[in-house]
Residue, then its C-alpha position, 0 to 999 in steps of 0.5 A: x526533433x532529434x534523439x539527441x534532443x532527448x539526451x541529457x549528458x551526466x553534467x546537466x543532472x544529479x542521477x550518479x552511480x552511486x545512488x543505485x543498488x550493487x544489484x540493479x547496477x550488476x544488471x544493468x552492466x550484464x545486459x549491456x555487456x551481451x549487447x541490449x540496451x538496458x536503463x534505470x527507469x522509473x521511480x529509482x531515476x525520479x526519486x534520485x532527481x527529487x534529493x530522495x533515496x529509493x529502494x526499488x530499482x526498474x529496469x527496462x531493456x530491448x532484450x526479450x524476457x527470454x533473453x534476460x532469462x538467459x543472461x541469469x540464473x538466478x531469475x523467473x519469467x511472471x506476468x500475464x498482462x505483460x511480461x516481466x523478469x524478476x532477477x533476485x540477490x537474496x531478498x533484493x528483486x530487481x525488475x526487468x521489462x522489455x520495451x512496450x510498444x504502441x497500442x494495436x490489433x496485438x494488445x487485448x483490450x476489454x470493450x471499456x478499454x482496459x488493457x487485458x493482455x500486453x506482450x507486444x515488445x516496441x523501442x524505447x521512444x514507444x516504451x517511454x508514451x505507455x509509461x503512465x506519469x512524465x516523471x516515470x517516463x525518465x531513463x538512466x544509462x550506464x553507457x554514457x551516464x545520461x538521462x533520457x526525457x522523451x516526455x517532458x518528465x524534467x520540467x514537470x519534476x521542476x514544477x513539481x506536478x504530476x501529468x499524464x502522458x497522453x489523453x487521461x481518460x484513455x489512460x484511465x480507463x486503460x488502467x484504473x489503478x492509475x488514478x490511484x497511482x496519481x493519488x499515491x504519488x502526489x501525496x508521496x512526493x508532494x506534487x500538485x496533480x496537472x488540472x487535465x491529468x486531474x479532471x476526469x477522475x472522480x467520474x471515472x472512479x467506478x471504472x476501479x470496481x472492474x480490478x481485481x480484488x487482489x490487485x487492489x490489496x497490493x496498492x492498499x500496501x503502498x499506499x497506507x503503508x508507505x509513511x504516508x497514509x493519512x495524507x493519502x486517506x485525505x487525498x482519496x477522500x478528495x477526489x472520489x476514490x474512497x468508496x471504491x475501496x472501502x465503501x462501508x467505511x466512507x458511507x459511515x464517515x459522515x454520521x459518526x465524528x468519532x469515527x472518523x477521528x479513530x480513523x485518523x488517529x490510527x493512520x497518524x500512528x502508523x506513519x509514525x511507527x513506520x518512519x521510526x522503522x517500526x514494523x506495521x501489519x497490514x491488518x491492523x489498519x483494515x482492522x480500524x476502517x471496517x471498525x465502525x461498519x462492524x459494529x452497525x452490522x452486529x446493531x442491526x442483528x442485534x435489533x432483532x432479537x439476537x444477543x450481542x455476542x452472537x450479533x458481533x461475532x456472526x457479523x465478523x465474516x459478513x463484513x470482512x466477506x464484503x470488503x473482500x469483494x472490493x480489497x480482497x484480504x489474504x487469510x493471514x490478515x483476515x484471521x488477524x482482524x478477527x482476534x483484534x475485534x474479538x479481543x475488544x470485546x474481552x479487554x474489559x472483562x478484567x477477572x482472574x483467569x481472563x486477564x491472564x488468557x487476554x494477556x497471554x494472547x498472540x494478539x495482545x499488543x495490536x488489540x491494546x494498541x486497537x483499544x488505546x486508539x479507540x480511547x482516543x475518540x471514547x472518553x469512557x474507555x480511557x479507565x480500561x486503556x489506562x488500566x491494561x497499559x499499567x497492568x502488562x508493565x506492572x511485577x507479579x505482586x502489582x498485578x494480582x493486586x490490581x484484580x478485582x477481589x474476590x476474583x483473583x487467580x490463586x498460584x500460578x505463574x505470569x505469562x510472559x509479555x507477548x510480542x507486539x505484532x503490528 
């Protein structure tokens, strides 16, 4: 079979100029014009062949990172495992690779056969059989306008599957996270994962504990915070996944229904506010999944002999230093779960001087949108969600009536309505 074979000229397909960023095609245009190769590749090519719209834009090159970083100022060499160059316009990151070449003796790998280190630079036929799913091994070129399929990525995307491009096990256990990758995209895009590509995947889901905690977090974001989470959680339930990211939350699941409908309950929330363009944090979700394991623990200090409290509150950091060993979460997240648990316990201690602290807290709005969720599951919080949700609307004069006499706070002015902060 012959290059050309693999050519698709710009009236066979749908991918037009016009459906990339300014930037990513700026780019493009300079390394060509220095004399590389360069193509569109990746998920910007297979999201414009589906009718979607992407937001990202990969590039790929036969330049060196050392040579792209020399065509652009405004760009940074990262990576270790494998190089790459980040060109930035503002907030608008365009990504650059060099081709990859064959695994060989130049390529680190741990004895499993995960890939620790990967500088070896190769041509774009090679870079096309280390890319992980056919509908990602699809190059665009502004030269001539044409596709290039070295995988078989086209008839894939019209069958609407997701394959693997070599042995799925090897791949696998190259990289783990491309069982994840395999879950997110299927749910994502609507494909059926290819019965080969799908097969060894619950065996190897162990293999996702020798990834970096804070890798993990990262595919975390993309895959619940995407739009599509719930379908996600389900998809990861499936095939084995769950437990090795959150696996308090999925040894809980089974015993506790109501549990399990919070859970549910809040992804489908998300989904919502992120498809209506509303902002998410990712630690209101990890907030909902340790949820259920945070209360066994602080159960279990409780049944010998410490109050509650005390039992709630020490048992925060236990369970968050746990999952930490699986998800890592930054402090910036951690310390927002932390007020969401901590402001559960302090929503229904409705008197005077509380109400106005609990009201005037930064964290507010996600613990009542925490505690809303959570009556969704627990008929007997439905009083107190219905009580704050017409008390934090409601004019000075509602308010104060609406304490408990007795306790009310005399004088004093009404804080203002804090931000919601999901």
């Amino acid at each position: 079979m012959t290059q050309s074979d693999h050519i698709i000229p710009r009236d066979q397909h749908r991918v037009s100029r016009k459906d990339i960023s300014d930037n990513a095609l700026k780019v493009l245009y300079r390394l060509n014009k220095a004399g590389y190769d360069a193509f569109l590749v990746g998920g910007g090519v297979r999201d414009i062949l589906l009718g979607l719209h992407p937001k990202d834009f990969d590039i790929t090159t036969n330049a060196t990172p050392e040579q792209i970083r020399g065509l652009f100022r405004n760009s940074r060499i990262i990576g270790r495992r494998f190089k790459l160059v980040h060109i930035m316009f503002g907030r608008d990151i365009i990504e650059v690779a060099t081709f990859r070449a064959h695994c060989d003796s130049n390529i680190e790998q741990a004895k499993d056969g995960m890939i620790l280190r990967d500088n070896v630079y190769g041509t774009i036929e090679e870079d096309a059989e280390r890319r992980d799913f056919t509908v990602n091994a699809l190059y665009y070129s502004v030269k001539d306008f044409s596709v290039h399929d070295y995988c078989g990525g086209l008839t894939d995307l019209r069958k609407r599957q997701l394959r693997m491009i070599g042995d799925p096990e090897t791949r696998y256990r190259e990289d783990p996270v491309r069982m994840l990758r395999a879950v997110r995209l299927a749910t994502k895009l609507d494909l059926t994962i290819e019965e080969k590509t799908l097969a060894p995947i619950a065996e190897l889901a162990p293999y996702l504990e020798q990834v970096p905690a804070a890798r993990l977090f990262e595919e975390y974001r993309k895959m619940f915070l995407a739009g599509k989470g719930e379908a996600t959680f389900k998809a990861l339930q499936q095939h084995g996944l769950l437990g090795k990211l959150f696996p308090a939350t999925e040894a809980l699941l089974a015993e506790h229904q109501d549990f399990e409908i919070f859970i549910h309950a809040a992804l489908e929330n998300t989904d919502k506010r992120i498809a209506s363009d509303n902002t998410v944090n990712p630690a209101f979700l990890i907030a909902v999944l340790l949820w259920q394991p945070l209360l066994e623990r602080a159960h279990q200090l409780e049944t010998k002999g410490m109050n509650f409290n005390d039992a709630f509150f020490k048992s925060m950091g236990r369970i968050l230093g746990e999952q930490g060993q699986c998800i890592s979460i930054p402090k910036r997240y951690s310390l927002v779960i932390r007020d969401i648990w901590a402001l559960q316990v302090r929503l229904p201690q409705r008197h005077g001087k509380k109400v106005w602290s609990v009201l005037g807290h930064p964290r507010f709005r996600a613990a009542y949108d925490f505690l809303m969720l959570r009556a969704e599951s627990d008929p007997s919080l439905r009083e107190i969600a219905d009580w704050w949700t017409k008390f934090q609307d409601a004019d000075k004069e509602t308010q104060h009536a609406m304490l408990p006499k007795g306790r009310r706070r005399k004088g004093g002015k009404r804080r203002r309505k804090p931000k919601g902060d999901r």
